[in-house]
C-alpha angles and dihedrals in degrees: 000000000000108000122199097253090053093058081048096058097039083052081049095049087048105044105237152122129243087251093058092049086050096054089044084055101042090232132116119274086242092061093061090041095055090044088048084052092061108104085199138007113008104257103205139108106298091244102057086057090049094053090042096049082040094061093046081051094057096045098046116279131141109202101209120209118217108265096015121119115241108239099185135078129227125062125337148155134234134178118213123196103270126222130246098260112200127217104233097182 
């Protein structure tokens, strides 16, 4: 599963705008607007997500599952689970 913030941080590796990675992708700007908007899971037909995560693809990008080794080299971002972090003030 591709969440939002995930599609985010690969635009922010790469250094573009969502209008750029709609172009990549051969999609609107509102459809990756409205994917990046996703807090979780991408909720979108299943062929504009392939052509987004396609275009990252192409340009470099490794989409990373939660819990699936990384088996490439260069730059990349994970997420771990965070830790409740407590205020002690």
């Amino acid at each position: 599963m591709i969440t939002g913030p995930q599609l985010r941080a690969a635009r922010a590796l790469l250094g573009i705008d969502q209008r750029e990675l709609a172009r990549l992708a051969g999609l609107s700007p509102q459809t990756v607007q409205r994917m990046e908007a996703c807090p979780g899971s991408v909720r979108a037909v299943v062929d504009s997500l392939e052509k987004v995560v396609g275009a990252l693809a192409e340009a470099g990008i490794e989409m990373i599952a939660e819990g699936t080794p990384s088996h490439g080299t260069g730059r990349g971002v994970r997420l771990i689970e965070r830790r409740q972090v407590r205020d002690e003030r």
